[in-house]
C-alpha positions as CSV (number, residue, x, y, z in Angstrom):
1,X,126.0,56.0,97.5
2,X,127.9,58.2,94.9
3,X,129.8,61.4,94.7
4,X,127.9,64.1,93.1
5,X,129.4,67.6,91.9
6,X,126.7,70.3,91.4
7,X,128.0,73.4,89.2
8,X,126.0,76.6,89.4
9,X,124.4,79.2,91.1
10,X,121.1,78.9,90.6
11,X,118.5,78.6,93.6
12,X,117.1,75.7,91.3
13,X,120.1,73.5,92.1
14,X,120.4,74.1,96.0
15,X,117.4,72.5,96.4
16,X,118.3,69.7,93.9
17,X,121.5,69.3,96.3
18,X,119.4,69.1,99.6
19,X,117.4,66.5,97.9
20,X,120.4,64.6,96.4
21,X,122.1,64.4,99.5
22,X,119.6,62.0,101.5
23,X,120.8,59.4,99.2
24,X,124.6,61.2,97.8
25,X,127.5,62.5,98.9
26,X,126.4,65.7,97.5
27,X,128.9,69.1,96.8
28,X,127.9,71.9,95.6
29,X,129.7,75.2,94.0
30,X,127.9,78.4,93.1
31,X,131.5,80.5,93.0
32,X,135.5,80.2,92.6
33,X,134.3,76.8,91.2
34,X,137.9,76.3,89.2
35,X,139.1,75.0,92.9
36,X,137.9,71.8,92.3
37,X,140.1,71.1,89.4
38,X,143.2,72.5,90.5
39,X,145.4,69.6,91.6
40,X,142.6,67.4,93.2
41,X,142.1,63.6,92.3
42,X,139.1,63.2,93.4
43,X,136.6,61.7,90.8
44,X,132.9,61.9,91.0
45,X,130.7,59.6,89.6
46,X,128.0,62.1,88.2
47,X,128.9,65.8,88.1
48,X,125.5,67.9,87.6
49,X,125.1,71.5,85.4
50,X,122.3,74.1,85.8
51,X,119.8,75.0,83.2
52,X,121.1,76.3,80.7
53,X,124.4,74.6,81.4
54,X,125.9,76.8,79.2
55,X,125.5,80.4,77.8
56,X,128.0,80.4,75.3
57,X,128.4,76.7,74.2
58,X,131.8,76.7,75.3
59,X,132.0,77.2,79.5
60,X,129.4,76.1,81.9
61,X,127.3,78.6,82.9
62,X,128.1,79.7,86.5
63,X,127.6,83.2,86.9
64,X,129.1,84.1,90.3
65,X,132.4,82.0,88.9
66,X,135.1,84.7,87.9
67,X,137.1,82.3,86.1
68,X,135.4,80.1,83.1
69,X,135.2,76.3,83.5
70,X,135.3,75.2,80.0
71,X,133.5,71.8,79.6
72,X,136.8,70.0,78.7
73,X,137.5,70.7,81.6
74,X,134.4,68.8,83.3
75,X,136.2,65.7,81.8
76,X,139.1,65.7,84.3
77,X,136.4,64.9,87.6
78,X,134.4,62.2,86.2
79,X,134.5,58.9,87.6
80,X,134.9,55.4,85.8
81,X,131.1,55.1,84.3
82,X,130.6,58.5,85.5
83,X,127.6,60.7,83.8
84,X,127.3,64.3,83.2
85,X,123.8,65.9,83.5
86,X,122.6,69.5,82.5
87,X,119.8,71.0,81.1
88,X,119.8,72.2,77.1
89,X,122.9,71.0,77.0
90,X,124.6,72.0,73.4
91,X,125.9,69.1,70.5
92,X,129.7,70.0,71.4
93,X,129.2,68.8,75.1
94,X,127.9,65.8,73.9
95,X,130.9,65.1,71.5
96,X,133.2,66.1,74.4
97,X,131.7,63.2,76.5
98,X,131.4,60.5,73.4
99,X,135.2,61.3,72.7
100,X,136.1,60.5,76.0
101,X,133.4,57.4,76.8
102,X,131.5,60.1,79.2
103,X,128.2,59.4,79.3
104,X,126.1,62.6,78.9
105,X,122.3,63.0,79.4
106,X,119.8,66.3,79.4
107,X,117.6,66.2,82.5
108,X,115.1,69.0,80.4
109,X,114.3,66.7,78.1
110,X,112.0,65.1,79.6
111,X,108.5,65.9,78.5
112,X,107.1,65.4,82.2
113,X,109.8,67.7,83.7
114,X,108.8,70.6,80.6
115,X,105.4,70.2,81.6
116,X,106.0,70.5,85.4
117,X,108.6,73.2,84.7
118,X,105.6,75.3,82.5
119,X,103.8,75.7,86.3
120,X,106.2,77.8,87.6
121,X,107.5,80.0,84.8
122,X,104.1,80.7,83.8
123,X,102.6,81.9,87.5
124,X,105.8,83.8,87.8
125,X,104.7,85.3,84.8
126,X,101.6,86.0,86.0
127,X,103.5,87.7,88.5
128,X,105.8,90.0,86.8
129,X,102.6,91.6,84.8
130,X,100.5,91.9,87.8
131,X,103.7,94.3,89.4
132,X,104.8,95.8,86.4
133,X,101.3,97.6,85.1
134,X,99.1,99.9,87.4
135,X,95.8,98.2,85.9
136,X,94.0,95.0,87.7
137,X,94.4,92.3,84.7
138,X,90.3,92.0,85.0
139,X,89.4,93.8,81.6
140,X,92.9,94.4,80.3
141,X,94.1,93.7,77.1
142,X,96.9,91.2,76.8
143,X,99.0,89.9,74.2
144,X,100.8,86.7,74.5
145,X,103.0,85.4,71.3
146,X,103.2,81.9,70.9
147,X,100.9,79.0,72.0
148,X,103.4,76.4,73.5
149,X,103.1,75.1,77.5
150,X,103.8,78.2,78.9
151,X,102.0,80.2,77.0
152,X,98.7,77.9,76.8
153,X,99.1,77.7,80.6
154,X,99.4,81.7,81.0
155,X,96.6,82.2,78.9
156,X,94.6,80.1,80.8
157,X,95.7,82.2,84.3
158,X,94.9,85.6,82.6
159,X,91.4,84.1,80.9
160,X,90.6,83.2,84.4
161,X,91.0,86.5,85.6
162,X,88.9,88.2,83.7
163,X,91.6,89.2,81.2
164,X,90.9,90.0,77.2
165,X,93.5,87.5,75.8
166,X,95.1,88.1,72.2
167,X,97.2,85.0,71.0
168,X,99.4,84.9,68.1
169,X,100.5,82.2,66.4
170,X,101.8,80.5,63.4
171,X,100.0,77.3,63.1
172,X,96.3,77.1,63.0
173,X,95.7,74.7,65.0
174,X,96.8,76.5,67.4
175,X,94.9,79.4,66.9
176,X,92.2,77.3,67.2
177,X,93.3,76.0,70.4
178,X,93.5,79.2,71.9
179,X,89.8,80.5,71.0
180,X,88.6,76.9,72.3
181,X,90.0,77.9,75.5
182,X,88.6,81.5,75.4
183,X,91.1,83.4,74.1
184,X,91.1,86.0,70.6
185,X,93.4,84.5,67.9
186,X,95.3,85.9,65.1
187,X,98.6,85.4,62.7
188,X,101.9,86.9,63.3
189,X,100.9,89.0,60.0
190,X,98.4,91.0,62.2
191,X,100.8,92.2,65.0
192,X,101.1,95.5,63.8
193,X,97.0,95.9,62.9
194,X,96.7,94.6,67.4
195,X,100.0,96.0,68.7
196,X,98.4,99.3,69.8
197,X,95.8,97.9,72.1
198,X,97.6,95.9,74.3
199,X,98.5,97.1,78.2
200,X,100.2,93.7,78.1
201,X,102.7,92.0,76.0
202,X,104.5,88.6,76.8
203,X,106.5,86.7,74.0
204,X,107.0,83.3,74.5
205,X,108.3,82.7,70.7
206,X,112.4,82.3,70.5
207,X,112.9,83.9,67.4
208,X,112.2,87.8,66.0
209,X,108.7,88.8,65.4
210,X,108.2,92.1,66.8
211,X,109.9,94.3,63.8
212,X,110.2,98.3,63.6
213,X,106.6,98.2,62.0
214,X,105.4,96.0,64.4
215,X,107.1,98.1,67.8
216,X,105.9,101.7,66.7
217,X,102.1,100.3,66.5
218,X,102.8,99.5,70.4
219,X,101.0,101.7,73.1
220,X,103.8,103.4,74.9
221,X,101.9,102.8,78.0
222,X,102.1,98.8,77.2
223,X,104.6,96.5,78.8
224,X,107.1,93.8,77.2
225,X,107.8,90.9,79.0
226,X,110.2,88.4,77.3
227,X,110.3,84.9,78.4
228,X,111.8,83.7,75.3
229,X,115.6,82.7,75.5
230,X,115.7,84.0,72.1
231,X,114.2,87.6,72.2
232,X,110.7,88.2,70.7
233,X,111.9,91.9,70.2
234,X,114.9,94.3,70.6
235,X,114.8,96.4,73.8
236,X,116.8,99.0,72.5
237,X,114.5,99.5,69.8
238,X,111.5,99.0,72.7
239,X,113.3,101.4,74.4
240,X,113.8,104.1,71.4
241,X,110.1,104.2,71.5
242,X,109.4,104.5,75.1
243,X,108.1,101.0,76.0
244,X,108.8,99.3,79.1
245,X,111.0,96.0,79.0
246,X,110.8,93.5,81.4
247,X,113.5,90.8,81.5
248,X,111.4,87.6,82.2
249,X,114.2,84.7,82.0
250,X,115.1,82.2,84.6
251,X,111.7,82.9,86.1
252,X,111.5,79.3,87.8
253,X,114.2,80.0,89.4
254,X,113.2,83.6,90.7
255,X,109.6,82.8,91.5
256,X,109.6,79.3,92.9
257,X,112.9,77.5,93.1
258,X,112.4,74.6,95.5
259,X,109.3,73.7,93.1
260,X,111.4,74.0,90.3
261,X,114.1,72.4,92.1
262,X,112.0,69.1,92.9
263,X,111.2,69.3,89.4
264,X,114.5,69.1,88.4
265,X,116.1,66.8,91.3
266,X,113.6,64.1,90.5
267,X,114.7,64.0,86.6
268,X,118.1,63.8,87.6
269,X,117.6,60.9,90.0
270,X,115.3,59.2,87.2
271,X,118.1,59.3,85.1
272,X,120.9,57.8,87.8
273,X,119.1,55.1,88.7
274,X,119.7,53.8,84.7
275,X,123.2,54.2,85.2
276,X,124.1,51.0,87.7
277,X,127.4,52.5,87.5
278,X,127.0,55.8,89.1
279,X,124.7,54.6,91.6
């Protein structure tokens, strides 16, 4: 049986603690989390981080926490053959633990958990453009950008429904993939030319591609959903031309937690049962 710190607030990792703590000694903190390394000794042989474990690259992301918890920090709690575990965790984490014989592993990078993780964000957001338009999605015109496991799997929810699907994307095979499966495709080169006749719009594409041209061809009565944790498009400039934004991050979280919780829990204790050490 080990001793297991969870840091974050996320609804993800409550359920990850319930289901570590059948088999753990399981503690969780969600706020005033610099406690724990104020004058304790206590060691703990894996000490777990939400996804993203960080938002800056330098403190791990807790966001009912008033005061930072730098990841040197993390250092001072970790047992003998301990392990620290978080989801896209950044290079200087994984230097931090190498300097100091830490070993260090990224639950999210595990193809099966992606795939299993794609579930959730994408039917929460199905979700988010079901409430956020006053159409039925039967016979609507819907953009999504990108063709990756979210997207594909959205697609496939909104094609099902009776939707008229637009995908963008780069690569042609993936425009291909996405007619196969019944949707329209087209290059990123044609946003502005299809811009104007979609109620919809989800980005699922972490890098720019909505530019001024692209944002004035928009229908100010469409919807933006970003699910991207790089954004798709500005929402001031969205905003400067009177088109709804909807923040779409963390979705998992928001729309299904103890799914995306199992999800996660059952990486994590993939993972510890490599480390004889921690177990």
């Amino acid at each position: 049986m080990a001793d297991i710190l969870i840091l974050g607030g996320d609804k993800r990792l409550q359920y990850v603690a319930d289901r570590l703590n059948k088999n753990h000694r399981t503690e969780l903190c969600a706020d005033n989390c610099r406690r724990i390394f104020s004058g304790t000794t206590k060691r703990y042989n894996a000490v777990i981080l939400g996804i993203p474990c960080s938002t800056d690259k330098k403190n791990v992301n807790i966001p009912l926490s008033v005061e930072k918890i730098p990841f040197e920090l993390l250092t001072t709690v970790v047992a003998e053959n301990g392990i620290i575990l978080g989801g896209m965790i950044p290079p200087v984490l994984y230097d931090i633990c190498e300097e100091r014989n830490i070993a260090c592993r990224d639950y999210y990078k595990n193809e099966t958990v992606i795939l299993k993780n794609a579930v959730p964000s994408a039917e929460g957001a199905l979700a988010l453009g079901i409430n956020s338009t006053d159409k039925t999605i039967r016979g609507m015109n819907i953009l999504i950008t990108g063709y990756g496991r979210i997207a594909s799997l959205l697609a496939r929810y909104l094609v099902s429904m009776g939707a008229v699907v637009t995908v963008a994307a780069r690569r042609e095979e993936k425009r291909v993939l996405a007619e196969i499966n019944g949707c329209r495709a087209v290059d990123f080169s044609r946003l502005s030319a299809i811009a104007g006749n979609q109620l919809l719009i989800y980005n699922t594409v972490p890098h720019p591609v909505f530019d001024e041209k692209a944002v004035a061809e928009i229908s100010r009565k469409a919807v933006y959903i970003e699910l991207a944790s790089v954004p798709g498009a500005d929402s001031g400039l969205l905003a400067r031309y009177g088109i709804t934004f909807v923040n779409g991050s963390g979705l998992p979280s928001r729309t299904a937690p103890e799914t995306a919780g199992e999800i996660i829990a059952e990486s994590i204790i993939g993972i510890l049962d490599e480390y004889t050490g921690v177990i």
